[in-house]
N, C-alpha and C positions, 0 to 999 in steps of 0.2 A: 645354873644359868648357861653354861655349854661357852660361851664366849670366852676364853682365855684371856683375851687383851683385856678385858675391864677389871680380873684378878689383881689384887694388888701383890708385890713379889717383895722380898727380903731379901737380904745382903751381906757379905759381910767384905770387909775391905781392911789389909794389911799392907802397910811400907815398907816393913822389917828395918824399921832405921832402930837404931841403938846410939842416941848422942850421947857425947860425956854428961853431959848436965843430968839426964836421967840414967847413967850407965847399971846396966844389970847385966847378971850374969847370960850370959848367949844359952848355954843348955836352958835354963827358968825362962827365960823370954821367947823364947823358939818352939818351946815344949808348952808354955802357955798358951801360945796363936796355935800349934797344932792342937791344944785340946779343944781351943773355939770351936776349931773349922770342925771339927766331929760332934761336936756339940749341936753347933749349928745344923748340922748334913742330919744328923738325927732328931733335928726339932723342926725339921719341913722349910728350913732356911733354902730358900733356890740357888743362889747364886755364892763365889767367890771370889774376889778378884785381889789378887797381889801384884807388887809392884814390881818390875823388873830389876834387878840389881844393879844391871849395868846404867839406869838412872839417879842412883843412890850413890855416893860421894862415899860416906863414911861406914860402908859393910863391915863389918866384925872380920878379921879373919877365921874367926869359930861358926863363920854361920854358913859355911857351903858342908854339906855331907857326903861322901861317895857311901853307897849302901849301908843308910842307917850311920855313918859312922862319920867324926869331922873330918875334913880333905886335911891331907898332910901339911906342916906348913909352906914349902914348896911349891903346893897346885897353883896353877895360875891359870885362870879363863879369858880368853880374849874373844870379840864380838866384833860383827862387823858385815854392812850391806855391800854389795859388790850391783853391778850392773851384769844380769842375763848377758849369754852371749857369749861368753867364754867359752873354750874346750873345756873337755877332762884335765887336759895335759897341762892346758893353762890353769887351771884352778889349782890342780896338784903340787904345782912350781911352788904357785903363790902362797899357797897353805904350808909348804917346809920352808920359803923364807919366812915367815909370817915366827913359823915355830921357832925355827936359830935365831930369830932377831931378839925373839921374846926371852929366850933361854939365857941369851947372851947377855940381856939387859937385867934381868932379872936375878941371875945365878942358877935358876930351877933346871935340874936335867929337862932333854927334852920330852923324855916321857908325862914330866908334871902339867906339860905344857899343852891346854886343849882350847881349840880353834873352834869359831862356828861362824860361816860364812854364810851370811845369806842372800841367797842373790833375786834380785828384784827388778822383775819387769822396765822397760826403760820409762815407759809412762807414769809410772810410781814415783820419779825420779822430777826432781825440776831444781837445776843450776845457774846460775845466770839468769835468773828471771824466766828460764824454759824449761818446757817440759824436755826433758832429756829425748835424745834421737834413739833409733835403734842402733844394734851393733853393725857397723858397716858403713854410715852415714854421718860420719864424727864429720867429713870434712864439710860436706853440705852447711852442717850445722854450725860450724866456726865460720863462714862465709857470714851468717845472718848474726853474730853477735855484735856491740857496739867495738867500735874500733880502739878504746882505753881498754877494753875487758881481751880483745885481740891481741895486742902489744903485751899488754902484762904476760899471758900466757905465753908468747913469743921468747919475751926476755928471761920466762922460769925456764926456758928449755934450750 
């Protein structure tokens, strides 16, 4: 047919939840969904899609691996959208408090401690009922909010 879109397409879709009520071993349930996915890749399945972790409540601490291998129990990942606009120097700052906060909260050195900031267009962004402003334009932007939403923020600061 040459048409692509009217192909019908396959899938496969994992959460990686492990609840107690079902609890299995993390190596057998990890090592199971990875034999899917090859399974799958090798039987003309198109597509895979898994869930992000940082959406998932109850992750195993057995289920993150650095090279093949479980993360120590110490790793700790942290995640997090920033708004474009920053420096280097600014992000840099915010990235080693981000790590001592976590270190400090945690116990883990801070080498176990890995960050991933991602920073996102201001249009991507909507607080207050608004699309977020660019970097530069915070004040503009607090001029047009409602004047309960003004105060509140007045008195956090």
């Amino acid at each position: 047919m040459g048409d692509d879109s009217r192909r019908l397409h396959f899938g496969l879709w994992y959460d990686f939840r492990n609840p107690p009520q079902w609890r299995q071993s993390p190596d057998r349930l990890y090592r199971e969904i990875l034999d899917q996915i090859v399974w799958g890749e090798n039987n003309g399945f198109d597509d895979v899609w898994l869930s992000e972790h940082h959406f998932i409540e109850e992750v195993d601490a057995h289920a993150h691996y650095i090279r093949g291998n479980h993360a120590p129990e110490e790793q700790s990942w942290r995640r997090g959208d920033i708004r474009s606009g920053r420096t280097e120097a600014v992000t840099r700052n915010m990235l080693g408090r981000i790590v001592r906060d976590v270190a400090a909260a945690t116990g883990s050195p801070e080498e176990y401690v890995w960050v991933y900031l991602c920073d996102l267009p201001a249009f991507h962004i909507i607080e207050y009922g608004q699309v977020m402003c660019p970097p530069g334009e915070e004040d503009a932007r607090f001029a047009t909010l409602p004047n309960k939403i003004k105060e509140g923020l007045q008195a956090a600061t």
